[in-house]
N, C-alpha and C positions, 0 to 999 in steps of 0.2 A: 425856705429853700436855700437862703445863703447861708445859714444858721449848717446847714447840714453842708453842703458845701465845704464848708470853714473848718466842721469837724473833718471830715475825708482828706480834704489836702494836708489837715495837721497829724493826720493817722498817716498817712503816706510820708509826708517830711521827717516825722519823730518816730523812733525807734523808741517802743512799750519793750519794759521788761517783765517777766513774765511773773513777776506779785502785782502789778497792774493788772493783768491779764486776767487775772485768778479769783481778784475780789470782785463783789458780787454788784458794785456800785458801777463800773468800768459798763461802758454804753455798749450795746452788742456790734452796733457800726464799725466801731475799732475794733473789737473781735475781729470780724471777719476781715477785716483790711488788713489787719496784722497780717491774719493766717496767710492770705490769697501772695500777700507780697512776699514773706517767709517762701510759700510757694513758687513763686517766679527766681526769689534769688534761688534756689535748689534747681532748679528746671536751669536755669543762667549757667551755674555752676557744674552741671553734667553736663550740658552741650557743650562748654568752655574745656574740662577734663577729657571729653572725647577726640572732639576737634584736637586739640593738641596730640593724643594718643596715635589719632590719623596720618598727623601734620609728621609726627617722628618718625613713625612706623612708615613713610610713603619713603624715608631716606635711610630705611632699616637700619634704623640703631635701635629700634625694640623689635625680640623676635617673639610677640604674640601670639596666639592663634586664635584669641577671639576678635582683635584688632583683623586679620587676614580674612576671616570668612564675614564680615562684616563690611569690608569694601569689598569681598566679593559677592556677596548677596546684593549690595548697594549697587554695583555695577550691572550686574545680571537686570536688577529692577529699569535701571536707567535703559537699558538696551530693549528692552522688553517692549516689542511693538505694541502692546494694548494701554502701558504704562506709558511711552510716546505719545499717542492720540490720547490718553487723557492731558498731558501735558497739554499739548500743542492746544487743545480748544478750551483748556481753563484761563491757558496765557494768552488765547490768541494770535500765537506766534508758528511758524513752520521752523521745526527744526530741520535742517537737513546739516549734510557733510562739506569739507571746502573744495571737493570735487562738483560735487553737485553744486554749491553756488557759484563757482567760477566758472562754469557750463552754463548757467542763468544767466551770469553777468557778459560773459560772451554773446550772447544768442542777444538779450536785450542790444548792445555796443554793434550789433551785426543787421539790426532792426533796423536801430536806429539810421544807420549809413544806409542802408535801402530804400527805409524814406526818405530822406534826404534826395536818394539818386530819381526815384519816384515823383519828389515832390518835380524837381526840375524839367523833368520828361512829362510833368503836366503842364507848368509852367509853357515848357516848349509845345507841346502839341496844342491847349488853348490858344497860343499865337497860331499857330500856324490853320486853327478852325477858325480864327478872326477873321485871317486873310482872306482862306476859302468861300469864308462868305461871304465879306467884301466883292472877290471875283462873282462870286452867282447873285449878288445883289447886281452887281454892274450888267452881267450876260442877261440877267431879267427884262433893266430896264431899257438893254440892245433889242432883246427880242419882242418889246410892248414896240416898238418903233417898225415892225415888220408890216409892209401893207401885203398883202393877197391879191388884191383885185389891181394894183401897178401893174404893169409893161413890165416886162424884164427886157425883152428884145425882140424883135419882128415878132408880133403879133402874142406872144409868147408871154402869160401869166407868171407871173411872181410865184402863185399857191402851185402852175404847171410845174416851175419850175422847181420848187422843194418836191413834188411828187417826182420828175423823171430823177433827182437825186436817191431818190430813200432808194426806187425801182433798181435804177442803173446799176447802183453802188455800195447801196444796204445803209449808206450810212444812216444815224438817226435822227429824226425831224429838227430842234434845235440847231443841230449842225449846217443842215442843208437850210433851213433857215437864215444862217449865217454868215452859209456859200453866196446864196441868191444876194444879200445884202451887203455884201464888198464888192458888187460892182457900182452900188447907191442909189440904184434907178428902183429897188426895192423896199427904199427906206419912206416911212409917213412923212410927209412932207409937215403936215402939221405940227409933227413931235419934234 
């Protein structure tokens, strides 16, 4: 394995001329290495020839006509929305235009500051449901202090008295609950 190895890097490094090439003793390994490389440098050298052909021709100092229809074939290709989506899923990239990602990049920058405003207005309403229940923990444990069966006043129930409230006045039980018990004669003495 290193033996061949040894040979291929030395086929690659050394340029064989071609009475090497020819005799019948010459290993087929360096044949083919020769060829394949002889083939890259050709293949090198017409992309290197065209590119330039392109590179001149894009600042018309050569007037072509196969150089012309060749970046306009190129260009039609590039354009060509079925030739697009093969790009984009080979590259795994989204091509778009710099309208369209400056519309992207807005819309995200426009997100972003809404959450932001978002996040605050949760920030704030969490407090302000802390508080809330804070208060309805505390009106709870006013209303476990409620007795029913106390005196409110001549002769007059505490339970009588949240009923002539809801009756009279509509308000709702709680409240009148809470009526009865700021005068204190409706409060548990226990609690």
């Amino acid at each position: 394995m290193a033996l061949l190895r040894r040979k291929i890097a030395t086929a690659i490094i050394t340029d064989i001329d071609d009475e090497t090439l020819q005799r019948e003793d010459t290993e087929t390994i360096l044949v083919v290495i020769t060829l394949i490389k002889e083939a890259l440098y050709g293949i090198l050298i017409a992309f290197a020839v065209l590119s330039l052909a392109l590179f001149i021709d894009c600042h018309f100092l050569l007037k072509l006509p196969m150089v012309h229809n060749f970046r306009r074939t190129t260009m039609s290709l590039v354009n060509d929305r079925d030739t697009m989506i093969n790009m984009e899923e080979g590259s795994g990239l989204k091509f778009m235009n710099m309208d369209q990602y400056n519309l992207m990049v807005h819309e995200i920058n426009s997100v972003t500051k809404k959450k932001a405003f978002a996040k605050s207005l949760l920030e704030e309403s969490s407090a302000d449901i802390e508080k809330m229940d804070a208060d309805l923990n505390q009106y709870r444990q006013e209303l476990e202090k409620f007795c029913p069966p106390c005196l409110w006043s001549k002769g007059q129930l505490c339970s009588g008295r949240v009923k002539f409230l809801r009756n009279q006045y509509g308000v709702p039980r709680h409240i009148a609950k809470l009526s009865a018990m700021s005068q204190g004669s409706c409060r548990n003495p226990a609690m």
